[in-house]
VEXDREN-2710 file (C-alpha; in Angstrom, 1 decimal):
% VEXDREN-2710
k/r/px/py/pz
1/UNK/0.0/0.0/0.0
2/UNK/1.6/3.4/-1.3
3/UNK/2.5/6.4/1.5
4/UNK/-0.6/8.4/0.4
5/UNK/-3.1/6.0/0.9
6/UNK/-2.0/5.0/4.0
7/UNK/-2.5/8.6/4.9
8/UNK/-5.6/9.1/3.8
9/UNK/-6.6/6.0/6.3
10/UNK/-5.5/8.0/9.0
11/UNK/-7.0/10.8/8.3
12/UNK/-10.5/8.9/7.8
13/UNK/-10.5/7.6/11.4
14/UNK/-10.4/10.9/13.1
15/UNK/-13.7/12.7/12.1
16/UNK/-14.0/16.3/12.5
17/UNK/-16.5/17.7/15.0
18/UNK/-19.6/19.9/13.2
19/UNK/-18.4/23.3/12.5
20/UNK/-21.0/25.5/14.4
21/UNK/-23.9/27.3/12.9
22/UNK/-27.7/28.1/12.9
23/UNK/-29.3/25.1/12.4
24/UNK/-33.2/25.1/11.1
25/UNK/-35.6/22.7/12.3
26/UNK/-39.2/22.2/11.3
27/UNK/-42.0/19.7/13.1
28/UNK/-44.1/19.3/16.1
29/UNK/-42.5/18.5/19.5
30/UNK/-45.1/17.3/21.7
31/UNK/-44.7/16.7/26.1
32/UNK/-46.7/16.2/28.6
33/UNK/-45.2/16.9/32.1
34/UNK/-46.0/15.4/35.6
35/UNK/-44.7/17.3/38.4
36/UNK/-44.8/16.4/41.8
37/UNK/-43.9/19.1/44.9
38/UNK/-44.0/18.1/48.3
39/UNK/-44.5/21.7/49.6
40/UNK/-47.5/22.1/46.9
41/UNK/-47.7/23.4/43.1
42/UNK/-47.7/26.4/42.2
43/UNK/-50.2/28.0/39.3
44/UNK/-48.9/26.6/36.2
45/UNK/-50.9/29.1/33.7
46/UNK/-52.4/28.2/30.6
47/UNK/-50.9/30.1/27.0
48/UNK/-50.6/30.4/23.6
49/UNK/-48.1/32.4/20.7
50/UNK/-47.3/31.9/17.5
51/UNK/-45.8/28.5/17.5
52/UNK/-46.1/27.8/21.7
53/UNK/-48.9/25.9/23.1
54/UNK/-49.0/25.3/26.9
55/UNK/-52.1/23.7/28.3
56/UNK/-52.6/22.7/32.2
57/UNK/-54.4/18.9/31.7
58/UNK/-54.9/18.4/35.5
59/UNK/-54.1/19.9/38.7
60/UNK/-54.4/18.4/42.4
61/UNK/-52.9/19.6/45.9
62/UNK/-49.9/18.2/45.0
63/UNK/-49.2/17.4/41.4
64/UNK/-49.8/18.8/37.9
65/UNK/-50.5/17.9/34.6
66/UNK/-49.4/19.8/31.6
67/UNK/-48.8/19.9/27.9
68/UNK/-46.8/21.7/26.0
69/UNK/-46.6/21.7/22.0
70/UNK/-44.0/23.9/19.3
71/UNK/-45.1/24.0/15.8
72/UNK/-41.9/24.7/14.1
73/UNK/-43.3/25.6/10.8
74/UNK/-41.4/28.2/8.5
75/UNK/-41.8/31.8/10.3
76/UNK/-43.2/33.6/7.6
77/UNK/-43.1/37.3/9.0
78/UNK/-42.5/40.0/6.3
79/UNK/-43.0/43.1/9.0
80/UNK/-40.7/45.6/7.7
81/UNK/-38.1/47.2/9.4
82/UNK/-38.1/50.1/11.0
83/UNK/-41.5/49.2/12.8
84/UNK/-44.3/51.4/13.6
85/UNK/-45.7/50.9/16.7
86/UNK/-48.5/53.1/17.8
87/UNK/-50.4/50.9/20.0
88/UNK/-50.1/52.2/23.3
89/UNK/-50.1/48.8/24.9
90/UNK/-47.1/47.6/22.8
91/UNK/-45.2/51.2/23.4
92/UNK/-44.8/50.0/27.0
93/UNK/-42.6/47.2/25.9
94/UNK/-40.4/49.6/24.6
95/UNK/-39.7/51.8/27.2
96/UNK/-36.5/51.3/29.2
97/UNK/-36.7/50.0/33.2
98/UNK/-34.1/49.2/35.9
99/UNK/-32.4/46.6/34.7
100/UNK/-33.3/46.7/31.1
101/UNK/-31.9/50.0/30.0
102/UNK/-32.1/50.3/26.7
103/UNK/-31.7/54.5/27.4
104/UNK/-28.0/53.5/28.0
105/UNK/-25.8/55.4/24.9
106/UNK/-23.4/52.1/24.4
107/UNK/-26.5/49.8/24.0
108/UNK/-28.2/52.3/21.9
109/UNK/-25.0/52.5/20.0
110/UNK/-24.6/49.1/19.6
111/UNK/-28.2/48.2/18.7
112/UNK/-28.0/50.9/15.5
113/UNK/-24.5/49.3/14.8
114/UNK/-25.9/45.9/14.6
115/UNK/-29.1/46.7/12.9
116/UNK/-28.6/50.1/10.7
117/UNK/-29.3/48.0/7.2
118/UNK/-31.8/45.6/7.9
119/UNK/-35.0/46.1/5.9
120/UNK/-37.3/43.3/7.9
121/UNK/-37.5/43.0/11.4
122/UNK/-36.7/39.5/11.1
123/UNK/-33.3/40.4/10.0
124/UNK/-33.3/42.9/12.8
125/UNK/-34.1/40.4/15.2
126/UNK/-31.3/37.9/13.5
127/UNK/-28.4/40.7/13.8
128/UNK/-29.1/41.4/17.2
129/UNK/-29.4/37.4/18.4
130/UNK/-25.8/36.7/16.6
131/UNK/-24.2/39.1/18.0
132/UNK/-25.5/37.9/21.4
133/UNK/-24.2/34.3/20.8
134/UNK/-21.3/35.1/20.0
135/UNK/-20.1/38.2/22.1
136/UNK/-21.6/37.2/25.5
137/UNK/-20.3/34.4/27.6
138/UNK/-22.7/32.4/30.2
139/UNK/-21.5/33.6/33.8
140/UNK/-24.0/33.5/37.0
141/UNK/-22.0/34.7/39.7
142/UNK/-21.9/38.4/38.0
143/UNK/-24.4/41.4/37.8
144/UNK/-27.2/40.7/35.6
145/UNK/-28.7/44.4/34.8
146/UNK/-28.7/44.4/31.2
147/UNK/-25.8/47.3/31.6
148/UNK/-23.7/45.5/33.4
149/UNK/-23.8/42.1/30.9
150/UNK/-23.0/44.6/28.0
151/UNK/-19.9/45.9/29.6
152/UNK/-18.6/42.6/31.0
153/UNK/-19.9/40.9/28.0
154/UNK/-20.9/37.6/30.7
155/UNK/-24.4/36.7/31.9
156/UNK/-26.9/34.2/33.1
157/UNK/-30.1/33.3/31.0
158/UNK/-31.5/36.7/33.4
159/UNK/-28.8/39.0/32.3
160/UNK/-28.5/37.6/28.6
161/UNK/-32.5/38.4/28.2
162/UNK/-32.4/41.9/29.5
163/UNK/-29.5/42.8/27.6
164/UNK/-31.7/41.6/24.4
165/UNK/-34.8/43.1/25.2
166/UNK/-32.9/46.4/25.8
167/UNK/-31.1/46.1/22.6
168/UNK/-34.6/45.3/20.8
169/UNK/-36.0/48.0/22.8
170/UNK/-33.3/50.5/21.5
171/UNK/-33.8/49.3/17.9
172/UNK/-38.0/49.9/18.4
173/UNK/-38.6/46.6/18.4
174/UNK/-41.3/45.5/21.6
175/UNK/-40.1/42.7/23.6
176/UNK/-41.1/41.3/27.6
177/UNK/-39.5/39.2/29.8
178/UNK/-40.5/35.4/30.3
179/UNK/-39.8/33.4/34.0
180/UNK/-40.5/29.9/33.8
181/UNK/-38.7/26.6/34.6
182/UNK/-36.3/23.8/32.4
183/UNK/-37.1/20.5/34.1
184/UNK/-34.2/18.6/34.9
185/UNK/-33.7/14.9/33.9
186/UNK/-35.5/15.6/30.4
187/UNK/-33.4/16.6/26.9
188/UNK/-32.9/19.7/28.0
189/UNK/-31.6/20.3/31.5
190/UNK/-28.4/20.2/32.9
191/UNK/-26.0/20.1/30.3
192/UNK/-27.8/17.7/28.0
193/UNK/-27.9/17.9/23.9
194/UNK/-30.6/18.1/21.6
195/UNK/-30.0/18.7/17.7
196/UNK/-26.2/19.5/18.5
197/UNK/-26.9/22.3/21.0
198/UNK/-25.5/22.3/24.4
199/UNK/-28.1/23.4/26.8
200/UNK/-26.7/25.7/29.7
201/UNK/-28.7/25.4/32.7
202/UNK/-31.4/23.6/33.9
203/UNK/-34.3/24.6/37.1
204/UNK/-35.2/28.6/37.0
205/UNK/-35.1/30.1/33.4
206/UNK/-35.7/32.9/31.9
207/UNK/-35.9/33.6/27.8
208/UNK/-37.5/36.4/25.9
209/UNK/-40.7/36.8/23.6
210/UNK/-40.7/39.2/20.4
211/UNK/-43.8/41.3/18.9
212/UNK/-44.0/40.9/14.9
213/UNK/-47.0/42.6/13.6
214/UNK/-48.0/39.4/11.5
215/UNK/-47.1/37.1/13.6
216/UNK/-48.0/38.3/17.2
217/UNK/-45.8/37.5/20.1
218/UNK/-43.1/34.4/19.6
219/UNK/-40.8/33.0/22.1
220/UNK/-37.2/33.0/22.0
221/UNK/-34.4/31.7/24.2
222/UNK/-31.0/33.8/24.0
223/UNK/-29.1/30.6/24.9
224/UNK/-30.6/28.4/22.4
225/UNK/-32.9/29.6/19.6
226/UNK/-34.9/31.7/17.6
227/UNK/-37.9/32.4/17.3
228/UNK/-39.1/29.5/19.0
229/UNK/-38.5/27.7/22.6
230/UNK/-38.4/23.9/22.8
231/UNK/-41.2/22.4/24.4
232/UNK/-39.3/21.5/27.8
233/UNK/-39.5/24.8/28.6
234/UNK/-42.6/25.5/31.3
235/UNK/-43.7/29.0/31.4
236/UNK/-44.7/30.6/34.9
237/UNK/-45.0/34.4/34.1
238/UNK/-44.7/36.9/31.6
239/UNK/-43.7/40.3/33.1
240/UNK/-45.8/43.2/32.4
241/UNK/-48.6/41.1/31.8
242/UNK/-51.7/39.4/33.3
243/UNK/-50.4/36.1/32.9
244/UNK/-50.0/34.7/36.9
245/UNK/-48.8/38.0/38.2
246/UNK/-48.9/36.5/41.8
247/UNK/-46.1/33.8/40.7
248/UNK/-42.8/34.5/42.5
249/UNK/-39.3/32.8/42.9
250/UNK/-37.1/33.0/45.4
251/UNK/-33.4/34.1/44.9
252/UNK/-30.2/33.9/47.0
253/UNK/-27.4/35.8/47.0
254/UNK/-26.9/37.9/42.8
255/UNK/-29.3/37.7/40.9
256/UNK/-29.8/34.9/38.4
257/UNK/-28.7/32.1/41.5
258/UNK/-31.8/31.0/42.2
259/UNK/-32.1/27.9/44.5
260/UNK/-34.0/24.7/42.7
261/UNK/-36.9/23.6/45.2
262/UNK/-36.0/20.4/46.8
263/UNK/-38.3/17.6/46.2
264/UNK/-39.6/18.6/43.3
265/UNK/-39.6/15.9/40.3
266/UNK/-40.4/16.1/37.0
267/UNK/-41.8/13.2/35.1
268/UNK/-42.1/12.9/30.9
269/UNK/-45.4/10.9/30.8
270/UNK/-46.0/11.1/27.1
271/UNK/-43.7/12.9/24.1
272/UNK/-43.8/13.0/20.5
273/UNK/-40.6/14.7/18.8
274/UNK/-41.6/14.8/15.1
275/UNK/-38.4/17.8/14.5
276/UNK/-36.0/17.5/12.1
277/UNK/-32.9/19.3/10.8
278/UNK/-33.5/20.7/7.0
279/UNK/-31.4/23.9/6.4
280/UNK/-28.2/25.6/8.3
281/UNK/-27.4/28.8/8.2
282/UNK/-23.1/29.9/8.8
283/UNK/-23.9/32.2/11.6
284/UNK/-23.5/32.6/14.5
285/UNK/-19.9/31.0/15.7
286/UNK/-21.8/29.5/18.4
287/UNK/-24.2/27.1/17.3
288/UNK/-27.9/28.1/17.8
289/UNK/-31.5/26.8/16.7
290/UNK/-34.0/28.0/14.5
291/UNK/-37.3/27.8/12.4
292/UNK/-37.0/28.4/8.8
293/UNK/-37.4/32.5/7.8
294/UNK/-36.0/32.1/4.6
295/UNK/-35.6/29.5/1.3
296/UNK/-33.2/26.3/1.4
297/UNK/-29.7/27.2/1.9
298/UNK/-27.8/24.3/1.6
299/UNK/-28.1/20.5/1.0
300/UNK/-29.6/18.7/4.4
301/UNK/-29.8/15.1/5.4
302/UNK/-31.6/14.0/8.0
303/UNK/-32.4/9.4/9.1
304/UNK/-33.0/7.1/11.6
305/UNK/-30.9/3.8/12.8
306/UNK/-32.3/0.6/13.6
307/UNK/-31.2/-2.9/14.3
308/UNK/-31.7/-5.8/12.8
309/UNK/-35.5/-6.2/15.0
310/UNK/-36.3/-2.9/13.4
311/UNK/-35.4/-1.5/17.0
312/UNK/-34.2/2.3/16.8
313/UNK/-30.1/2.3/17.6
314/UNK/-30.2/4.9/21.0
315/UNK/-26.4/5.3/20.9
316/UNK/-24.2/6.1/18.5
317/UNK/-23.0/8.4/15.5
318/UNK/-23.6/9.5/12.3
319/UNK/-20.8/10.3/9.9
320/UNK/-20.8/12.9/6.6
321/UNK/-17.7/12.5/5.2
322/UNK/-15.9/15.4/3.4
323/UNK/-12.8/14.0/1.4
324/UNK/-10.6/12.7/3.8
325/UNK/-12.4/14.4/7.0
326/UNK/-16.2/13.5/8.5
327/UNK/-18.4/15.8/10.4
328/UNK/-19.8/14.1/13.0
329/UNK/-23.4/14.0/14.8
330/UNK/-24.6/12.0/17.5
331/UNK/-27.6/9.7/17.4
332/UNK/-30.5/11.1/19.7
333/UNK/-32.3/8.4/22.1
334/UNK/-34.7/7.8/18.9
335/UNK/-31.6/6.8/17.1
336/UNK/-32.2/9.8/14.5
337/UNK/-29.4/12.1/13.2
338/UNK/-30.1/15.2/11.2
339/UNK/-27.1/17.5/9.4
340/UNK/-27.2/20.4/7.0
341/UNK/-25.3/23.3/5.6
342/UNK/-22.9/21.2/3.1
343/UNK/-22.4/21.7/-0.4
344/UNK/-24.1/19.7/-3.1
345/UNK/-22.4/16.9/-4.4
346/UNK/-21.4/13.2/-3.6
347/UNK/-20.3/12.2/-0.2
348/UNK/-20.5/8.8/1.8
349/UNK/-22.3/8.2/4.5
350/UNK/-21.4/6.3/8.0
351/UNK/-23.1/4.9/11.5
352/UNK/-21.0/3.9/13.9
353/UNK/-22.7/2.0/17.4
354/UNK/-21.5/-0.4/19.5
355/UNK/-22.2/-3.5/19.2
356/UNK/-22.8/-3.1/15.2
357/UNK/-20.7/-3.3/12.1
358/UNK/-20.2/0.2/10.6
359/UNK/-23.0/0.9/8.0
360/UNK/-21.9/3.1/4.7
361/UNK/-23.7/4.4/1.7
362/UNK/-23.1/6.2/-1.0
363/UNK/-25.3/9.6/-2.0
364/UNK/-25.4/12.1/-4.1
365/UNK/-26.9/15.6/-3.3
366/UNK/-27.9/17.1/-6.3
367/UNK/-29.4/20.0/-5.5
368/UNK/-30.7/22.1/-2.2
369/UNK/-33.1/20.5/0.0
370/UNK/-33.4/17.8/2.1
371/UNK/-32.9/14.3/1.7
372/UNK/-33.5/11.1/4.2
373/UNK/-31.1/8.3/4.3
374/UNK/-31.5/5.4/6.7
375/UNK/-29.7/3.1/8.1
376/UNK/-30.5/-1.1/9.3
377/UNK/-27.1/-2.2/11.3
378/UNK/-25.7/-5.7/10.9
379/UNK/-24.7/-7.1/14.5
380/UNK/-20.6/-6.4/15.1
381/UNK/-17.6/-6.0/17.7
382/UNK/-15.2/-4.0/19.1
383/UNK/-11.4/-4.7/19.3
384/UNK/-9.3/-2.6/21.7
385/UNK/-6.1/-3.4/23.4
386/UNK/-2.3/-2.4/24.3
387/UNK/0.8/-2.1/21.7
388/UNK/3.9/-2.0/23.9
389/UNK/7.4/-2.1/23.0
390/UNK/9.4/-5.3/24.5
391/UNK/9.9/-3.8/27.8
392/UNK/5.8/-3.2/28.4
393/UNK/6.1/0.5/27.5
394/UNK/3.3/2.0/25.2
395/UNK/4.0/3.0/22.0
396/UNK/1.9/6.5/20.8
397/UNK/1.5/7.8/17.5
398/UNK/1.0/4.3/15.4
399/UNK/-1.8/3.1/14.0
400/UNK/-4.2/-0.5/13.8
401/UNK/-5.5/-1.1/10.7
402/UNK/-8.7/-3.2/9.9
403/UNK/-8.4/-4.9/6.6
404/UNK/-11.6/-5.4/4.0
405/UNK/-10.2/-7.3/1.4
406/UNK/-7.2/-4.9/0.1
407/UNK/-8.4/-1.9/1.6
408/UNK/-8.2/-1.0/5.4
409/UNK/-9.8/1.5/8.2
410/UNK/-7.1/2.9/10.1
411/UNK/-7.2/3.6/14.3
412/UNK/-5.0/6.0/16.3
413/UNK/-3.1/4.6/19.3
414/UNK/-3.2/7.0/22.2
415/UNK/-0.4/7.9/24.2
416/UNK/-0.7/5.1/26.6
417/UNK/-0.5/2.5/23.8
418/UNK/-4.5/1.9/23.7
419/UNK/-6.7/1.5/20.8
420/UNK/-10.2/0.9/20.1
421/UNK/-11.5/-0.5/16.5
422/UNK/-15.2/0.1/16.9
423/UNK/-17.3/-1.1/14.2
424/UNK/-16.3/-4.6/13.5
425/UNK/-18.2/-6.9/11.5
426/UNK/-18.9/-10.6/13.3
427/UNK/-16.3/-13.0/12.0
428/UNK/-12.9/-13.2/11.8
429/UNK/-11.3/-9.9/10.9
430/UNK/-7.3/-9.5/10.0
431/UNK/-5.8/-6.4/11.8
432/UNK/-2.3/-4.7/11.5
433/UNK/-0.5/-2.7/13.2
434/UNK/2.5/-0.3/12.8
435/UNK/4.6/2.6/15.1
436/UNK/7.4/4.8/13.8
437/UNK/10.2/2.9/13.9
438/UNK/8.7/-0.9/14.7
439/UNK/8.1/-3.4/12.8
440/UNK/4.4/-4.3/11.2
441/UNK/2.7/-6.8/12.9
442/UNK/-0.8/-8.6/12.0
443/UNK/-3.2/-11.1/13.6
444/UNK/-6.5/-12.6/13.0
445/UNK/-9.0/-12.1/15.5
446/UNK/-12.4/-13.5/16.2
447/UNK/-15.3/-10.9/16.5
448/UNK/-18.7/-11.7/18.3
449/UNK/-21.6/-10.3/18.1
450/UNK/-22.2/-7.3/20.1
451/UNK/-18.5/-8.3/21.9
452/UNK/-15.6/-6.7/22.9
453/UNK/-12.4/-8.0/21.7
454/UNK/-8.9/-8.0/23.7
455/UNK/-6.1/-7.8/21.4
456/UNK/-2.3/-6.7/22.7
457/UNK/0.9/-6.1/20.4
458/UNK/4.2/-6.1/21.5
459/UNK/5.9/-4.7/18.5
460/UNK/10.0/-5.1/17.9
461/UNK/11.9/-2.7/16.7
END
């Protein structure tokens, strides 16, 4: 095998991680929460925006019932930008307050900086939540005045939201402050994942909703996405409003740490997640969620994995390759993956799980738009184990190849010696292995269904 191709091995066993963007979902997400509270529950109200359905099913002493739906069709909002608001009820959700001061020169500044050419508000609203994502870092133990986040550029989901709404405010564009709650245990508290996004905090939350004067009011979440909230997130209050004005929450110390009530669980009785990736945008730096305000971008996959049964694969990854490097995307618990914003052409297509043989297809992307792939796995192995040197010391920066028939899969050794071929079909595969400066060695070994494999070298110089 020549020098080049042996490189291009390597390089096809270390994937690249997604490049981060906007990434555009469309669907229904459907849950229905149980919550339980020792000390009682408090009024869970009833609401509806454009796209945001929460609906109270049953309430008792101690427990509650409720459903909440996202519609994430395309937001078609044409409102042009600069709006005119004369309603006297939307002019108070302009106005500047304590700790949203959108009077303050640098955030006026700013705000006509970031949003001096847009012609729609949508592309208003857009400027404004980039520049967010990318220029403010999460931070809870700091002043959360929407002055004091714009000059330290840090701030909790409380901090991050003022500073929006007074940059929206500055640009004349209404917006209110939302109090509610992301339950932990479910996809998105405490530092769990859904559709590539990292979600920030879980227990007391607080996001933002937006006035278009097509659309009505629509939620947004400055950590997360635009123009719409995922349905895990169980609003309390809206400030300045009617909506459960008696709710209250108690906080400790700066504002922002707000202490989780003890007891309290949170239960997913029923869900129905019908989202799916279609488009992605190349901004912001940070990656961020949205529904669809404009036309297909870029070419977008999206599947699902299942075993032999027809069972969906809950763990594992999904693999776009790009030449000799692969963007990466975990399977969700439903075993679907979903990936956009590449360019139209061929690529091939990987799933990696354990205890399955790596699945590959070939596809061609002709055009924009969307395409599903799926993927049945064939039962497989994993081989992982040591290469030493003679004395028992590990040997870094070789490689174990997995031979096909004349072509091979290559795997990195780590700087202990380890190794992991993941992937293997069931039979007897033939491995190799080589280090800068050893010999090549190979072996035969015997892979299992759903099995892990021990396998040591001791290479000679």
């Amino acid at each position: 095998m020549s020098r080049f191709k042996l490189l291009m091995l390597m390089m096809l066993a270390v994937p690249a991680l997604c490049s981060a963007e906007t990434t555009i979902l469309e669907g229904r997400h459907r849950v229905i929460l149980d919550i339980i509270n020792p000390t009682g529950v408090k009024q869970i109200p009833d609401y509806q925006n454009a796209g945001f359905s929460q609906k109270v099913l049953e309430t008792k002493s101690w427990t509650a019932r409720v459903e909440i739906t996202i519609a994430l069709d395309p937001f078609r909002s044409t409102a042009s930008y600069p709006l005119s608001v004369d309603d006297a009820a939307l002019q108070a959700f302009l106005k500047p307050e304590a700790e949203v001061q959108s009077n303050r020169p640098e955030i006026q500044q700013q705000s006509r900086e970031l949003v001096g050419y847009a012609t729609t508000e949508v592309e208003a609203v857009q400027r404004i939540a980039r520049w967010m994502a990318d220029n403010i870092r999460y931070e809870v133990n700091t002043p959360q005045d929407a002055a004091a986040v714009y000059r330290t550029r840090m701030g909790s989901c409380a901090g991050q939201t003022r500073l929006m709404m007074a940059m929206l405010r500055a640009s004349g564009i209404p917006a209110r402050y939302v109090r509610g709650f992301l339950p932990p245990g479910g996809i998105w508290g405490f530092e769990k994942q859904y559709w590539g996004v990292n979600i920030k905090s879980g227990g007391f939350h607080a996001w933002i909703e937006i006035y278009f004067p097509d659309q009505g009011w629509v939620f947004s979440d400055v950590l997360h996405s635009l123009f719409f909230v995922d349905p895990h997130h169980l609003l309390m209050q809206i400030s300045g409003t009617d909506l459960n004005p008696s709710y209250e929450t108690t906080v400790t110390g700066e504002d922002g740490n707000i202490r989780m009530e003890e007891g309290t669980s949170w239960t997913i009785f029923q869900e129905d997640d019908q989202t799916r990736v279609v488009d992605a945008l190349p901004e912001p730096k940070n990656t961020r969620l949205s529904r669809r305000t404009g036309p297909q971008t870029s070419c977008a996959v999206s599947g699902q994995v299942k075993d032999p049964s027809g069972k969906p694969v809950k763990s594992g990854e999904f693999i776009l390759w790009q030449g000799s490097q692969g963007k990466v995307y975990p399977l969700d618990k439903k075993g679907r993956f979903g990936m956009a914003g590449f360019e139209c052409r061929s690529y091939s297509l990987s799933v990696r799980a354990e205890g399955f043989a790596e699945a590959r297809k070939n596809v061609a992307f002709e055009d924009v738009g969307l395409k599903e792939v799926n993927f049945q796995l064939e039962p497989g192995g994993v081989i992982f184990g040591r290469v030493t040197d003679a004395s028992g010391q590990g040997i870094s920066a070789g490689w174990v190849y997995l031979w096909q028939g004349t072509s091979a899969k290559g795997f990195p050794i780590d700087d202990q010696g380890g190794y992991q071929v993941v992937g293997c079909p069931v039979g007897p595969q033939r491995l190799s292995v080589e280090g800068p400066g050893y010999q090549k060695a190979e072996a035969k070994v015997e892979v299992k269904a759903g099995a892990k494999v021990e396998k040591n070298w001791v290479l000679k110089k």
